[in-house]
C-alpha positions as a Markdown table, in Angstrom:
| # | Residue | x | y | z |
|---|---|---|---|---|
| 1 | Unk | -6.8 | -16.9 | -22.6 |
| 2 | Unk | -6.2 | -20.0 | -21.1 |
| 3 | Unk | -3.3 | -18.0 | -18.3 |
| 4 | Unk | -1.5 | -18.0 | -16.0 |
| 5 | Unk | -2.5 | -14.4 | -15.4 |
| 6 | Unk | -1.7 | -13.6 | -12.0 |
| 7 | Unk | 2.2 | -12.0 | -11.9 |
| 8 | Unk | 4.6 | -13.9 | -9.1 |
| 9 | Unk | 6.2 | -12.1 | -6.2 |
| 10 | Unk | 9.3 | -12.2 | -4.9 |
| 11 | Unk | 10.3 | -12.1 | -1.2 |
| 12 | Unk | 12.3 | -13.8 | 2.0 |
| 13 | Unk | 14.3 | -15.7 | -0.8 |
| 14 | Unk | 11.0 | -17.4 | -2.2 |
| 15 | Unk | 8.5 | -16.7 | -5.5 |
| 16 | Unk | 5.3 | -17.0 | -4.3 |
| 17 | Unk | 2.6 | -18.1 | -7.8 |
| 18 | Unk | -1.3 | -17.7 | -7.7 |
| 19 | Unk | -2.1 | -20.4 | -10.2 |
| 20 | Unk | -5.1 | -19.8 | -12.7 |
| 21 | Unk | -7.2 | -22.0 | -10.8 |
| 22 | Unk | -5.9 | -20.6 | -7.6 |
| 23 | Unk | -3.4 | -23.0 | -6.2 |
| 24 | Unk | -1.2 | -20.9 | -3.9 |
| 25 | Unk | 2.6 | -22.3 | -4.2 |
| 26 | Unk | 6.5 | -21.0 | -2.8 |
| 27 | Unk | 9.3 | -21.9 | -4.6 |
| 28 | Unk | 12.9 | -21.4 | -3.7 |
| 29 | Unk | 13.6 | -18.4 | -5.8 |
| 30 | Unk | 17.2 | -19.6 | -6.6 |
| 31 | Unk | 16.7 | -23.5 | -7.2 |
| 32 | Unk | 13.3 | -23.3 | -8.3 |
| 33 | Unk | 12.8 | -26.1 | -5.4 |
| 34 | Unk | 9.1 | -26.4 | -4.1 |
| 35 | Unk | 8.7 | -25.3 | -0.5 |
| 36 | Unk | 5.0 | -25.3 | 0.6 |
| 37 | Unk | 1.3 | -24.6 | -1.7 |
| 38 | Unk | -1.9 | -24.3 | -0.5 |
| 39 | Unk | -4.5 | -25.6 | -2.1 |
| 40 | Unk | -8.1 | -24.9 | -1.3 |
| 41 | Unk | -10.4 | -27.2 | -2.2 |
| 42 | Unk | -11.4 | -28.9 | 0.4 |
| 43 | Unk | -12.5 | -24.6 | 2.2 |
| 44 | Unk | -14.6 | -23.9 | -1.2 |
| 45 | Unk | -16.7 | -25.4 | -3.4 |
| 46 | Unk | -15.0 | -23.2 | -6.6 |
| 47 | Unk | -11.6 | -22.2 | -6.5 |
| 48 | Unk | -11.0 | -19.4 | -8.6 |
| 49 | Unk | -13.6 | -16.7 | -10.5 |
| 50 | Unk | -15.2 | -17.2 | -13.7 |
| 51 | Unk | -12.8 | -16.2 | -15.9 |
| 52 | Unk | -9.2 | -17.8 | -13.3 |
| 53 | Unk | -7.3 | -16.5 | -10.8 |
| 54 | Unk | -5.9 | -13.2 | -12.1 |
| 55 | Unk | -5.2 | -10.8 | -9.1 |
| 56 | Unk | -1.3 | -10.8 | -7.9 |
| 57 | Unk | 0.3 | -11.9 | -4.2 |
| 58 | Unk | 0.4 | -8.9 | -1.8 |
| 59 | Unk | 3.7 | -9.2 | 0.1 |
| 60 | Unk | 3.2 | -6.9 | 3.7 |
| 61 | Unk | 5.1 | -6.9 | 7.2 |
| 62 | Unk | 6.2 | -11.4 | 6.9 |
| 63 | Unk | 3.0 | -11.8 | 5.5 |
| 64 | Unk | 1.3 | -13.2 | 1.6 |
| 65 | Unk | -2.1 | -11.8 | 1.1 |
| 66 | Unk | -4.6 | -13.0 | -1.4 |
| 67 | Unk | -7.7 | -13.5 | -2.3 |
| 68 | Unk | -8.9 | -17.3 | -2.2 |
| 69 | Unk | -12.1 | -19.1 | -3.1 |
| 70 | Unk | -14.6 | -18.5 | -5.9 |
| 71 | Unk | -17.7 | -17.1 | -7.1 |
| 72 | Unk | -19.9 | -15.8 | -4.4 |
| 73 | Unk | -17.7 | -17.7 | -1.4 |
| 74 | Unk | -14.3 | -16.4 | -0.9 |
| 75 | Unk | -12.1 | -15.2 | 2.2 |
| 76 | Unk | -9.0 | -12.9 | 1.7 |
| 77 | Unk | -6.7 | -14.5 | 3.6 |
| 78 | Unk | -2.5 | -13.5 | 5.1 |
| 79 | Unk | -0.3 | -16.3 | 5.1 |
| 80 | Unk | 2.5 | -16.6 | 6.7 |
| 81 | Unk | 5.6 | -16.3 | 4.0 |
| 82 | Unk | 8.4 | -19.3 | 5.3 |
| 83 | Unk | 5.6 | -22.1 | 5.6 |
| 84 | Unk | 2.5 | -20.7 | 4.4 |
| 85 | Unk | 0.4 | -20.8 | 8.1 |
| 86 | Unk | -2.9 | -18.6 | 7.7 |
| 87 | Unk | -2.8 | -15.6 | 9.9 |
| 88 | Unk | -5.9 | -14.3 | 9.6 |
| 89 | Unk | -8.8 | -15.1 | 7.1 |
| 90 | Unk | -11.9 | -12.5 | 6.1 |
| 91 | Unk | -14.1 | -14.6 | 4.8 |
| 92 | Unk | -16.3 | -12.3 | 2.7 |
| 93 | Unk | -17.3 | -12.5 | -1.2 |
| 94 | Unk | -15.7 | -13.9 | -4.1 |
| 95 | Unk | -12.6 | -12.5 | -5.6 |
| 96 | Unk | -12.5 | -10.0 | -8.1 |
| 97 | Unk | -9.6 | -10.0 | -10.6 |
| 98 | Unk | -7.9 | -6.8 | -9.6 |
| 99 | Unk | -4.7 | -7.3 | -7.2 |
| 100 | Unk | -4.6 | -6.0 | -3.8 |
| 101 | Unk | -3.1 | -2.7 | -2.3 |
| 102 | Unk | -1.4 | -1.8 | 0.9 |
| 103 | Unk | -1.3 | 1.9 | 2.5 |
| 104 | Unk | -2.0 | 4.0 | 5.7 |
| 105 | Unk | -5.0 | 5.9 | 5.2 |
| 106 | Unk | -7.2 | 7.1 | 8.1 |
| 107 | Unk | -4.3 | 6.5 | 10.2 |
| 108 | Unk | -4.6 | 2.7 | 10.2 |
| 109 | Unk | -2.5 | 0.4 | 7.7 |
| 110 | Unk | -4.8 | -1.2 | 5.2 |
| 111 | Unk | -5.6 | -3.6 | 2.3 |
| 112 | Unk | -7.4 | -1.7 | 0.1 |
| 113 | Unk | -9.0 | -4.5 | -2.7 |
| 114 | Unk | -11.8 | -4.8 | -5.2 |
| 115 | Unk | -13.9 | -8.0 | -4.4 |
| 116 | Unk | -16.6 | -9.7 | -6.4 |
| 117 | Unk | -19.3 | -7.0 | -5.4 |
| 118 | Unk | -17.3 | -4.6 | -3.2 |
| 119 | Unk | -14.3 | -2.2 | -2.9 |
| 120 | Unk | -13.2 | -2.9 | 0.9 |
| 121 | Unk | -10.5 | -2.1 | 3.5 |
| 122 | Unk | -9.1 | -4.9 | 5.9 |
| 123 | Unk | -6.7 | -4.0 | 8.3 |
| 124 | Unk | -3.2 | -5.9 | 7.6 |
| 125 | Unk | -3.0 | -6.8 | 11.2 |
| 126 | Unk | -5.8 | -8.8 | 11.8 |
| 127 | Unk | -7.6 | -9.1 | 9.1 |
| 128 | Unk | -10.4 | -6.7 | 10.5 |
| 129 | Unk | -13.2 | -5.7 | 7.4 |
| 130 | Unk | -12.8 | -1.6 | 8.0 |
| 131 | Unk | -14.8 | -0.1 | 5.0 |
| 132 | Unk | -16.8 | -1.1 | 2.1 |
| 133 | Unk | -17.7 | 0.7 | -1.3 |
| 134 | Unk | -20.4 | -1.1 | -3.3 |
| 135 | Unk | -18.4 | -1.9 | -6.6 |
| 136 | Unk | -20.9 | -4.0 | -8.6 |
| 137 | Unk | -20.3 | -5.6 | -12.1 |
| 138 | Unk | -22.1 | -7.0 | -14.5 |
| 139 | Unk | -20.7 | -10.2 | -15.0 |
| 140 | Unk | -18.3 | -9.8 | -11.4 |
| 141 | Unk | -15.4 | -8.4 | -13.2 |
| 142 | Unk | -13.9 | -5.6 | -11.1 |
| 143 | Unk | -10.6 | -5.8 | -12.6 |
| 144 | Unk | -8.9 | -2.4 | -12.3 |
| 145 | Unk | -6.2 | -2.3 | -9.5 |
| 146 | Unk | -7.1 | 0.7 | -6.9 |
| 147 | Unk | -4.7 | 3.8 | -7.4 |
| 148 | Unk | -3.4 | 5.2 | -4.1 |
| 149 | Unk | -2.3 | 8.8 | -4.5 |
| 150 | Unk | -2.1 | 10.5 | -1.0 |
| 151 | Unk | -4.6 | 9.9 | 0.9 |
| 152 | Unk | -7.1 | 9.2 | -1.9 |
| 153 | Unk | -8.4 | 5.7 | -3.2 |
| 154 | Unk | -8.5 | 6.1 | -7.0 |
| 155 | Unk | -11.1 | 2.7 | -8.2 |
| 156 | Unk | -12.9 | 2.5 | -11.5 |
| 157 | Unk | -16.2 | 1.0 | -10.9 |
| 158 | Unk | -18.4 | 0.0 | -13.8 |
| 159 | Unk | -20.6 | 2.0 | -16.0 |
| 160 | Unk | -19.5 | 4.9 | -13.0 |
| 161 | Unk | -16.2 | 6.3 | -14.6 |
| 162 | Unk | -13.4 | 7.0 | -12.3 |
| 163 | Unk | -14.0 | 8.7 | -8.4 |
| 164 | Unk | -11.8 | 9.5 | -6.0 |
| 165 | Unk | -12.5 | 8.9 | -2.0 |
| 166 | Unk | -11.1 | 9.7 | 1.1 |
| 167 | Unk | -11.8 | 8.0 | 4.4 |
| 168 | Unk | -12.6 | 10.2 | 7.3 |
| 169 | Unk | -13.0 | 9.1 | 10.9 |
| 170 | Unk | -16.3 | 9.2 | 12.4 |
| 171 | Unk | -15.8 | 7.8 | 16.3 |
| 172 | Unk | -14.4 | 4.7 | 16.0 |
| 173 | Unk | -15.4 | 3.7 | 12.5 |
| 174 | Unk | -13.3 | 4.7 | 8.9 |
| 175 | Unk | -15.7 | 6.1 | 6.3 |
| 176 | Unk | -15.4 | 6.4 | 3.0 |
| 177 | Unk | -16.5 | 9.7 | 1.3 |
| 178 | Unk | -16.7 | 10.8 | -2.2 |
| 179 | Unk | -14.1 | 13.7 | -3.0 |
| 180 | Unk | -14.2 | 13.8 | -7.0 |
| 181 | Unk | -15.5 | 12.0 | -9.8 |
| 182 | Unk | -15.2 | 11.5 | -13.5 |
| 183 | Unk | -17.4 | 10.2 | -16.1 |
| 184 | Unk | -15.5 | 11.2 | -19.3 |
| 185 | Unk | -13.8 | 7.9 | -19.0 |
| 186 | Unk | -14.6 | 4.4 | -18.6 |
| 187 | Unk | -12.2 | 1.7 | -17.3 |
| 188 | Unk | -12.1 | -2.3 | -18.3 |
| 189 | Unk | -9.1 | -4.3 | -17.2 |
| 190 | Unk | -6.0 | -1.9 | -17.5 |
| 191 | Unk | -5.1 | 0.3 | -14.6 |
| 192 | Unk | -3.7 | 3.5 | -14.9 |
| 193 | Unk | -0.5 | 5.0 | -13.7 |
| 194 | Unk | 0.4 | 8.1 | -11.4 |
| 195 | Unk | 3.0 | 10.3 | -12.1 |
| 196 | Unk | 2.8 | 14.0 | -9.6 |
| 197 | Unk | -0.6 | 15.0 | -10.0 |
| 198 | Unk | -0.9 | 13.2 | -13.2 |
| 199 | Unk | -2.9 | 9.5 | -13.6 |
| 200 | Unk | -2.7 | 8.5 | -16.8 |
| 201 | Unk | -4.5 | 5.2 | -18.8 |
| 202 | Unk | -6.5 | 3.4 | -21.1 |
| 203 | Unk | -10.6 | 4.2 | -21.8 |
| 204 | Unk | -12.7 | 1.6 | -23.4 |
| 205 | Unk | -14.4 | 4.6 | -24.9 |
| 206 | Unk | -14.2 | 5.6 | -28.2 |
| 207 | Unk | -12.6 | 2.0 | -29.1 |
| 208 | Unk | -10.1 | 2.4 | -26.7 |
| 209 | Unk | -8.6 | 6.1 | -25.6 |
| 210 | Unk | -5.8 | 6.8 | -23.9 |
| 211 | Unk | -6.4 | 9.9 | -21.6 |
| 212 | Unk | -4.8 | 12.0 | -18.6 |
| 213 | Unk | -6.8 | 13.3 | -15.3 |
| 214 | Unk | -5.4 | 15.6 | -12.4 |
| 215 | Unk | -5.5 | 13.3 | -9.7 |
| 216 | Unk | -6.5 | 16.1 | -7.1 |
| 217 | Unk | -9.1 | 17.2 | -8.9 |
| 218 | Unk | -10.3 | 14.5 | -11.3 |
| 219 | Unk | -10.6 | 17.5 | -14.1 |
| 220 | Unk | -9.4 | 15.6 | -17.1 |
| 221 | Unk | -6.1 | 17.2 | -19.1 |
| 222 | Unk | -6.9 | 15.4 | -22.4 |
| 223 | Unk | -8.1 | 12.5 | -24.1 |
| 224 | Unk | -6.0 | 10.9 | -27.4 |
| 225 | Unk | -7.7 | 10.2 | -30.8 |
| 226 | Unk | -9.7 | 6.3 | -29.9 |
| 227 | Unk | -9.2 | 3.5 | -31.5 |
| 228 | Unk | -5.7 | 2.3 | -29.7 |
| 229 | Unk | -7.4 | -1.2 | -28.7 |
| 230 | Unk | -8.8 | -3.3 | -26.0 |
| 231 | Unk | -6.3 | -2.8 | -23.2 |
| 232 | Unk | -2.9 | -1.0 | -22.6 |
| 233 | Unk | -0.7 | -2.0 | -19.8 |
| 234 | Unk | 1.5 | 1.4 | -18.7 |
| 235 | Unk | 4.8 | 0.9 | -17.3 |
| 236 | Unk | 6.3 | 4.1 | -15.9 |
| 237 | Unk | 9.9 | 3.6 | -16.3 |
| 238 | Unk | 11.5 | 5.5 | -13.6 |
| 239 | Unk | 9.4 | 9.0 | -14.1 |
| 240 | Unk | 10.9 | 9.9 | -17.5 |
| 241 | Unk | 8.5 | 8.0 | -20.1 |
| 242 | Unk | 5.5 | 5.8 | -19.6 |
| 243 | Unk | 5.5 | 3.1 | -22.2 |
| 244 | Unk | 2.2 | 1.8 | -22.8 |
| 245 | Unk | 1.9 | -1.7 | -24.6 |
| 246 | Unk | -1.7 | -2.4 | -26.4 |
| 247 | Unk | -3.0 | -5.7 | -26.7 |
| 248 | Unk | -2.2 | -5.6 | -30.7 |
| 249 | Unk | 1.7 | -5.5 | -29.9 |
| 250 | Unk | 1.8 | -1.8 | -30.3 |
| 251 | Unk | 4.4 | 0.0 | -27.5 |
| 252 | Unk | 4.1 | 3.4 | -27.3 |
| 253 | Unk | 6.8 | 5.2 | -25.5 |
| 254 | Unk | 5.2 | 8.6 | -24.3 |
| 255 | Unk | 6.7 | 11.5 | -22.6 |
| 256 | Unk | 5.8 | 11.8 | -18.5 |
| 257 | Unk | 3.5 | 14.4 | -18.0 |
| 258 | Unk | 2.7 | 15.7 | -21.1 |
| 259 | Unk | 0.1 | 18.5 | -22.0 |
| 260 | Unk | -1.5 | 15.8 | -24.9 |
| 261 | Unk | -1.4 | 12.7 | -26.3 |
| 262 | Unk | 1.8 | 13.2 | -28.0 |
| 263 | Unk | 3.9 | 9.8 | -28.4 |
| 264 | Unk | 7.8 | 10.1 | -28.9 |
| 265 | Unk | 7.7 | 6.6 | -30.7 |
| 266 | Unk | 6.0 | 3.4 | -31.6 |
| 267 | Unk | 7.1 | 0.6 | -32.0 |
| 268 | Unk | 5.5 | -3.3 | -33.0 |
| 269 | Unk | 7.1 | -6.1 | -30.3 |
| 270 | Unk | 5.3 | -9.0 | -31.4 |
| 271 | Unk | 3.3 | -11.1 | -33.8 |
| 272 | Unk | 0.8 | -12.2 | -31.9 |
| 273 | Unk | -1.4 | -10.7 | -29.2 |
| 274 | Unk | 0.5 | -9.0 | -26.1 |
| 275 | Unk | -2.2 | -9.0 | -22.8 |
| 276 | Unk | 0.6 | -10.1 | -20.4 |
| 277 | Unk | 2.2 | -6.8 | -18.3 |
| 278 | Unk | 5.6 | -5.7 | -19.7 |
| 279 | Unk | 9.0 | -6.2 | -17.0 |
| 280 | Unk | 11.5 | -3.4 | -16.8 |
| 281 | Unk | 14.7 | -5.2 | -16.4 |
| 282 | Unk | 17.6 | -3.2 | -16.4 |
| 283 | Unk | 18.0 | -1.6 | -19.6 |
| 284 | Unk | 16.1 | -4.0 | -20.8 |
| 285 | Unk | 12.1 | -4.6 | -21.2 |
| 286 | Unk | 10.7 | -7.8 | -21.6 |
| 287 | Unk | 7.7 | -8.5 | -23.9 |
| 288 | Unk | 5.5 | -11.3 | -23.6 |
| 289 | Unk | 3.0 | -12.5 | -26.5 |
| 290 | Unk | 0.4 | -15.3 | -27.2 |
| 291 | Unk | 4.1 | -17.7 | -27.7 |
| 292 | Unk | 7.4 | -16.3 | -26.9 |
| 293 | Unk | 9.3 | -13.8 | -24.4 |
| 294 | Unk | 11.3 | -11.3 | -26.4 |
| 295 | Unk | 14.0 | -8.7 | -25.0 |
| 296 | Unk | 14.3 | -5.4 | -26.0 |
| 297 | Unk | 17.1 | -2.8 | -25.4 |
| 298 | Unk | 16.6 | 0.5 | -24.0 |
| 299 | Unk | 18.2 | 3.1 | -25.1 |
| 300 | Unk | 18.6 | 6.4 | -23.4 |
| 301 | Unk | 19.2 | 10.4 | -25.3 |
């Protein structure tokens, strides 16, 4: 689609937008007013991936982190959140299309992100490359969001199913090592959801599969039927049911942790084609399709 397909943040009063073709922008989150936007043309001779700018702002510590440039030449960069003043800047690859994470693992605090070729950890202070995984694609489409559960880094890497890694400290240096991995399922654009021990998503297997692994373990706990559709994007609405919206328009409220694929209800939201991530609001959820935004109620038992 033609986007915008990177989701705004909000912080220090302001909505910080990632524009498809990777125009970084601050509005005033009450009047809507412009306050400052990067643009970065003039740093990169493309200015967004292949397929547009699709991985979200990372708010952390006063600081916006993203991912700028394109194909092959790109720099993750921290920008200062009241006027947009750069940092730091790693310039590394190009961007992938997954978004960012932030955590303390190995005792330092971290930006764990998918690039174009690599899974990599920069340290939030200063920008520092700590680690890198080599996370290869086809056509450069790492596009599945890391998973942090403990101290494990949960990626889907392609044509390599899901694994698991912990970094371990070796002298000065953070290494990543292996701790479990699965092959039963194969990840493409959705990223899946932790609940306890439980990680639960969407595998393009099988026409698309919905599926639940332990997440200490990586032992899968079961696998639905196939053919639910391209992509799912799982909301866990506040630990007591995952809803789960396929790209057909098909949202699928399902209990947390369950022993099987085992829905509660199903319900069709749209007419069109739903790829845009569902919004919790309130009692509400908002549902966004090729045309309109729609509201739904939620109703509690």
């Amino acid at each position: 689609g033609k986007g915008p397909k990177s989701t705004p943040v909000v912080s220090n009063g302001n909505v910080y937008t990632f524009g498809i073709s990777g125009v970084l922008s601050a509005h005033d989150a009450r009047t809507g007013e412009l306050k400052w936007r990067r643009d970065f043309a003039s740093n990169f001779p493309v200015t967004s991936p292949l397929y547009g700018t699709a991985m979200s702002p990372l708010v952390e510590d006063g600081l916006l982190i993203v991912h700028v440039g394109g194909p092959d030449k790109g720099a993750l960069r921290a920008f200062e959140l009241g006027r947009g003043a750069i940092k730091w800047s790693n310039n590394t690859d190009g961007p992938a299309y997954a978004s960012p994470m932030v955590a303390t693992l190995g005792g330092v605090r971290q930006v764990v992100s998918f690039m174009q070729n690599d899974l990599a950890g920069i340290d939030v202070t200063n920008g520092k490359m700590l680690w890198r995984v080599p996370a290869k694609s086809g056509y450069d489409t790492n596009s599945v969001t890391p998973v942090i559960y403990k101290d494990l880094i949960i990626v889907a890497r392609e044509d390599q199913g899901l694994t698991a890694f912990r970094l371990i400290k070796r002298g000065v240096e953070l290494v990543p090592e292996e701790v479990w991995s699965n092959k039963q399922v194969e990840l493409y654009m959705n990223t899946p959801v932790i609940e306890g021990n439980q990680l639960t998503g969407l595998s393009v297997r099988n026409k698309g599969q919905f599926f639940s692994i332990d997440a200490d373990t990586g032992k899968t706990l079961w696998l639905g039927a196939g053919r639910m559709g391209e992509n799912a994007a799982i909301v866990n609405a506040e630990g007591k049911v995952l809803l789960m919206l396929t790209n057909d328009a098909n949202l699928i409220v399902h209990p947390i942790n369950a022993k099987e694929y085992a829905p509660a209800a199903q319900y069709t939201v749209a007419a069109s084609q739903t790829w845009a991530h569902p919004l919790l609001f309130g009692q509400q959820i908002l549902i966004k399709d090729e045309s309109t935004l729609a509201s739904f109620a939620l109703v509690g038992k």
